[in-house]
C-alpha positions as a LaTeX table, in Angstrom:
\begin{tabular}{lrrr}
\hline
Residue & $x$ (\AA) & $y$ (\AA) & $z$ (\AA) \\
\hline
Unk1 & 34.30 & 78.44 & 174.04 \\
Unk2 & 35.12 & 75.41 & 172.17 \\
Unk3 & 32.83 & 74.43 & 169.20 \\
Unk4 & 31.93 & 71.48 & 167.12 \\
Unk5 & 34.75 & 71.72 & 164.02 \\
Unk6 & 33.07 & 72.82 & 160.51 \\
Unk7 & 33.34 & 70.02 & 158.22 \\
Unk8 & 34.64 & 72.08 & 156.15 \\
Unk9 & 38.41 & 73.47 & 156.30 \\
Unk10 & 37.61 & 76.23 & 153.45 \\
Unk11 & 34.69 & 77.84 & 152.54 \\
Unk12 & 34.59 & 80.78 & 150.47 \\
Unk13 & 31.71 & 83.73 & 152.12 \\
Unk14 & 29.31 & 86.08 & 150.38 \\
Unk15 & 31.31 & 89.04 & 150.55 \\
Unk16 & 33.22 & 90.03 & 146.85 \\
Unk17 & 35.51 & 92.88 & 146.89 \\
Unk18 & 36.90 & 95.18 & 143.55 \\
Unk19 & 40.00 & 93.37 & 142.95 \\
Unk20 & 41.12 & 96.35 & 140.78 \\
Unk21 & 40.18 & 98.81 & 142.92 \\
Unk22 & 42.32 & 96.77 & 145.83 \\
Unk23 & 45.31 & 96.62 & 143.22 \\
Unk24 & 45.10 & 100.18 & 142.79 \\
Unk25 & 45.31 & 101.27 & 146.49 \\
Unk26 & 47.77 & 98.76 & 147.57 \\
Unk27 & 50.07 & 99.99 & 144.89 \\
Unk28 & 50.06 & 103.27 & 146.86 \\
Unk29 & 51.53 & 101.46 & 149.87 \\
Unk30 & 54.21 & 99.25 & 148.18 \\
Unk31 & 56.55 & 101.52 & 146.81 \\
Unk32 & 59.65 & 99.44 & 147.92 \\
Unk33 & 61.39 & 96.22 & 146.91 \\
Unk34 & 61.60 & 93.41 & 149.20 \\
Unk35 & 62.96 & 90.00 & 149.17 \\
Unk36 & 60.56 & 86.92 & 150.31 \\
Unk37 & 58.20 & 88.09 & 152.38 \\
Unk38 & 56.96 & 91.29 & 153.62 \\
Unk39 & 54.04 & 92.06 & 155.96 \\
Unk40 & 52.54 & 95.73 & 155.60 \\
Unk41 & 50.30 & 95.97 & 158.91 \\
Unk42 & 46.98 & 98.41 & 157.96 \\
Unk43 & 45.58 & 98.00 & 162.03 \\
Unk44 & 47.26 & 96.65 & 164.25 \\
Unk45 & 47.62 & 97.04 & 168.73 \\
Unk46 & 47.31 & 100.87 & 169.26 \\
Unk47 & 50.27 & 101.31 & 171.04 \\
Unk48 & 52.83 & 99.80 & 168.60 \\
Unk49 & 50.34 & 102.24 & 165.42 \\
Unk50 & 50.87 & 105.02 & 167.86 \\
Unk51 & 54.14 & 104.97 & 169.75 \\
Unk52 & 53.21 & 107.37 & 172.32 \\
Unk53 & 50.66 & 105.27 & 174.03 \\
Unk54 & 51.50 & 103.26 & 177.12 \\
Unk55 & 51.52 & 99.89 & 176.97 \\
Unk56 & 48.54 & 97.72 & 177.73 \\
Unk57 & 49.06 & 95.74 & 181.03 \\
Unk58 & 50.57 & 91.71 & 180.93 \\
Unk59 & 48.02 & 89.62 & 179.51 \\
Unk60 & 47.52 & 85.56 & 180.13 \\
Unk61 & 46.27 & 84.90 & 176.84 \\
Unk62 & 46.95 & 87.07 & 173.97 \\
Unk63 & 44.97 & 84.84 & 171.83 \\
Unk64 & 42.31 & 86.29 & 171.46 \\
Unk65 & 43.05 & 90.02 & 170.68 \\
Unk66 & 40.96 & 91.65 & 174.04 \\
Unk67 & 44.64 & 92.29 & 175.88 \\
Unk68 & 44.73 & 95.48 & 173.79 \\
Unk69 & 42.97 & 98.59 & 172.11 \\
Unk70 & 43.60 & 98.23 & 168.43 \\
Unk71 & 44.09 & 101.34 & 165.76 \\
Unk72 & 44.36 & 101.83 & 162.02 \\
Unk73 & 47.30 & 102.60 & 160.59 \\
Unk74 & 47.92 & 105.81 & 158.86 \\
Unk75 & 48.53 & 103.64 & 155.53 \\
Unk76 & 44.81 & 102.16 & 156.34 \\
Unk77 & 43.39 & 105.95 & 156.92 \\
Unk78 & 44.81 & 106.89 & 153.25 \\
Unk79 & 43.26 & 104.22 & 150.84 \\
Unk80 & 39.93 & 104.31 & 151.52 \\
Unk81 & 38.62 & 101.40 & 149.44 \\
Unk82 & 40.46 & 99.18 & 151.38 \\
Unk83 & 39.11 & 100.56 & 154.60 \\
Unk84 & 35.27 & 100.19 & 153.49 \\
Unk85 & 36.14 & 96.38 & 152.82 \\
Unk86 & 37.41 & 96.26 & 156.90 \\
Unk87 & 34.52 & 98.64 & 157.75 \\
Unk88 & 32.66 & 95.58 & 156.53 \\
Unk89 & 33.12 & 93.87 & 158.78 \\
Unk90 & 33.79 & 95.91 & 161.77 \\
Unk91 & 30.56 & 96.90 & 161.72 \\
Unk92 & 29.21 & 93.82 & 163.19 \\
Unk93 & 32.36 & 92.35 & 165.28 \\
Unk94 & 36.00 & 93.53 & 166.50 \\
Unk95 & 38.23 & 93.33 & 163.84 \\
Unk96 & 41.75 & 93.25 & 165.38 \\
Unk97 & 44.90 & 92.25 & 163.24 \\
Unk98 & 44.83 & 93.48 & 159.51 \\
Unk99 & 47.67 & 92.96 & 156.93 \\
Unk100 & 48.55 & 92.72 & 153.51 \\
Unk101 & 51.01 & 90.04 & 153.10 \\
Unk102 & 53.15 & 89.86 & 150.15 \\
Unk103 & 54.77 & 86.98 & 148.82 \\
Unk104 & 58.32 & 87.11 & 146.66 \\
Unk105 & 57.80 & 85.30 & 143.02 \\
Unk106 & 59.83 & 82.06 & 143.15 \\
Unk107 & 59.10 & 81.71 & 147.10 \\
Unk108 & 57.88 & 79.26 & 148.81 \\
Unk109 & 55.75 & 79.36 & 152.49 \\
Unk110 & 56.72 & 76.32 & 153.92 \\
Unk111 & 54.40 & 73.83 & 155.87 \\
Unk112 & 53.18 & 75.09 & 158.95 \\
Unk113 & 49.73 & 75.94 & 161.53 \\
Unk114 & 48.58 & 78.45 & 163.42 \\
Unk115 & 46.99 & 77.24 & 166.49 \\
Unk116 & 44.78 & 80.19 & 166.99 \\
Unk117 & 43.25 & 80.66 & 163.79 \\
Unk118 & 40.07 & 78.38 & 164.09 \\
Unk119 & 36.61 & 78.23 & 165.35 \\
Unk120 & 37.05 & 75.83 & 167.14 \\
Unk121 & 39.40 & 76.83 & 169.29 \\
Unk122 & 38.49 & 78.90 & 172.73 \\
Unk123 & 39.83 & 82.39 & 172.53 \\
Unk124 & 40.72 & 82.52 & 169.32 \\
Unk125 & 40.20 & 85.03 & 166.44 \\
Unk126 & 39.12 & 84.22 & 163.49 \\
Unk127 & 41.03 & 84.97 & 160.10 \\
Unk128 & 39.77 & 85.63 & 156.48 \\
Unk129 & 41.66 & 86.21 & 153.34 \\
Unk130 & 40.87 & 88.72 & 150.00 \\
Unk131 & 43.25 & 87.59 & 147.65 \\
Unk132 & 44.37 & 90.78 & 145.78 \\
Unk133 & 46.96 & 89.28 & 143.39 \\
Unk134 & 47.55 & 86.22 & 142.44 \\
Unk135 & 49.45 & 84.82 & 139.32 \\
Unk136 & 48.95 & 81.30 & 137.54 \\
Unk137 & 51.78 & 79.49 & 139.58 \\
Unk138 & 50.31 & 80.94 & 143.18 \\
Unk139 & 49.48 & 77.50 & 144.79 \\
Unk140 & 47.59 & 78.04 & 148.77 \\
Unk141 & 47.90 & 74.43 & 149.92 \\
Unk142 & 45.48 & 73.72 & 152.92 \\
Unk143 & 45.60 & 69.84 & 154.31 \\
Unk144 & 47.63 & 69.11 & 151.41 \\
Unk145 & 45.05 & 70.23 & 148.80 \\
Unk146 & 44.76 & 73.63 & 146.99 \\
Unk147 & 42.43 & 76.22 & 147.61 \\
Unk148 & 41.70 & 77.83 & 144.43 \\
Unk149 & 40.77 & 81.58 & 145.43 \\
Unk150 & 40.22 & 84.28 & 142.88 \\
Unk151 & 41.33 & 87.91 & 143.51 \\
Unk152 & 38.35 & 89.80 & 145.38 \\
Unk153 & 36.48 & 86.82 & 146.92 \\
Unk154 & 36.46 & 86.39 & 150.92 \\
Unk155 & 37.65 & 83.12 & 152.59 \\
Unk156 & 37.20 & 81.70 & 155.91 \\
Unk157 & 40.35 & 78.79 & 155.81 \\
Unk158 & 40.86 & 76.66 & 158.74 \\
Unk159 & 44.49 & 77.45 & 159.51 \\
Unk160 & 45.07 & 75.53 & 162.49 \\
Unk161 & 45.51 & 72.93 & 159.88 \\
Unk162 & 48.72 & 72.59 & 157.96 \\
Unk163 & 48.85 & 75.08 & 155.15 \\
Unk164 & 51.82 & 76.10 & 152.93 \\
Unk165 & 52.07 & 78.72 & 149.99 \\
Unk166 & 53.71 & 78.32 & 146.83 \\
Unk167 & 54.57 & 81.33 & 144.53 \\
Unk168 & 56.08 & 79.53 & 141.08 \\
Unk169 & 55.49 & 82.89 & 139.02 \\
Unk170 & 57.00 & 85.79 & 138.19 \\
Unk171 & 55.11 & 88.18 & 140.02 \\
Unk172 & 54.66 & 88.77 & 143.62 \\
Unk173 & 51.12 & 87.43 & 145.36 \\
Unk174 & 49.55 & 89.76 & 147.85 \\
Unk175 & 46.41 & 88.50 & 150.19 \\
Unk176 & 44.83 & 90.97 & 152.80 \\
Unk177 & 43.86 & 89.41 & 155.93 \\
Unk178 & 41.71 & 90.35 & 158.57 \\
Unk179 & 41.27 & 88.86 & 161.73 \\
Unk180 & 38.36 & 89.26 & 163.89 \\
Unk181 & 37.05 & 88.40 & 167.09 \\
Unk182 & 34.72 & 85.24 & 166.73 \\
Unk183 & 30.60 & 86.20 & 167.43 \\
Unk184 & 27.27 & 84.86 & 166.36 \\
Unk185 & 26.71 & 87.62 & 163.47 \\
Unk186 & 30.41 & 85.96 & 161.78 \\
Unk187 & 30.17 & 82.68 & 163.16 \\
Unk188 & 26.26 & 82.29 & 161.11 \\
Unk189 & 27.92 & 83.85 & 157.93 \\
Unk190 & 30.47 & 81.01 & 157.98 \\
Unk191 & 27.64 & 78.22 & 159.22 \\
Unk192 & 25.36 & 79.49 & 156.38 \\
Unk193 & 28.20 & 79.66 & 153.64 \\
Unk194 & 29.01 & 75.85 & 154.63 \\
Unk195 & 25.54 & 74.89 & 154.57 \\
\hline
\end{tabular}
């Protein structure tokens, strides 16, 4: 269902995480060089984590992650740090999409929204961010302003509005993000955070 927008379009929530311990396991997963931007998926639809699966039947809306049973990865299943910071969560709502996304130093996100990324929108899921690292030249740029987040801290960011990253350093940034379907116990921690 539709809902009143926050007046807020970031808020950070009462959830802090071990950055190092984050670092530590993540390193175990990115063992490879990329160029720009690379997406390492931790739980994702079960039939594309496990191949043998059928697919689930045509959906009308995808939006709002019920078209489809969703499964850890195997990457997920071996750092188990960053599975008690999902458990978190999925304790109290279904948490569907999960990825670390890693950003090239030097690279730019351009510009963009993603329509089904807000509270306010019916059928949508909502997404939060962990930064994990971060250097002094990562800029997140939401509405035009930036959102200073600190490694380990949880974010709620309204990304239906127009949101662009910029990585200036000499590292790469990585952010986990986990989306989850919206519900009363997430919706309050967000209402109470903005409050």
């Amino acid at each position: 269902m539709q809902t009143t927008p926050l007046e807020q379009d970031r808020i950070i929530l009462p959830f802090k995480f071990d950055p190092q311990r984050l670092l530590e396991e993540v390193k175990l997963l990115i063992g490879f060089n990329f160029e720009y931007y690379n997406c390492i998926q931790l739980r994702g639809p079960a039939h594309i984590m496990d191949t043998s699966l059928p697919l689930p039947p045509p959906a009308e809306d995808y939006a709002d992650g019920s078209w489809t049973e969703w499964m850890n990865s195997p990457d997920l299943d071996k750092t188990p740090y960053l599975k008690s910071v999902i458990d978190t969560f999925r304790e109290h709502t279904s948490v569907t999409l999960v990825r670390l996304l890693r950003l090239a130093p030097n690279s730019v996100i351009a510009e963009h929204t993603d329509p089904t990324l807000g509270l306010e929108v019916e059928k949508s899921v909502v997404r939060l961010t962990v930064p994990i690292q971060n250097n002094d030249d990562v800029k997140f740029l939401l509405n035009g302003v930036e959102v200073g987040m600190k490694n380990g801290e949880c974010w709620y960011l309204r990304l239906t509005d127009p949101h662009e990253v910029i990585n200036g350093g000499g590292t790469e940034r990585i952010n986990l993000t986990i989306d989850m379907i919206p519900n009363e116990w997430i919706r309050g921690i967000i209402a109470k955070a903005e409050g």
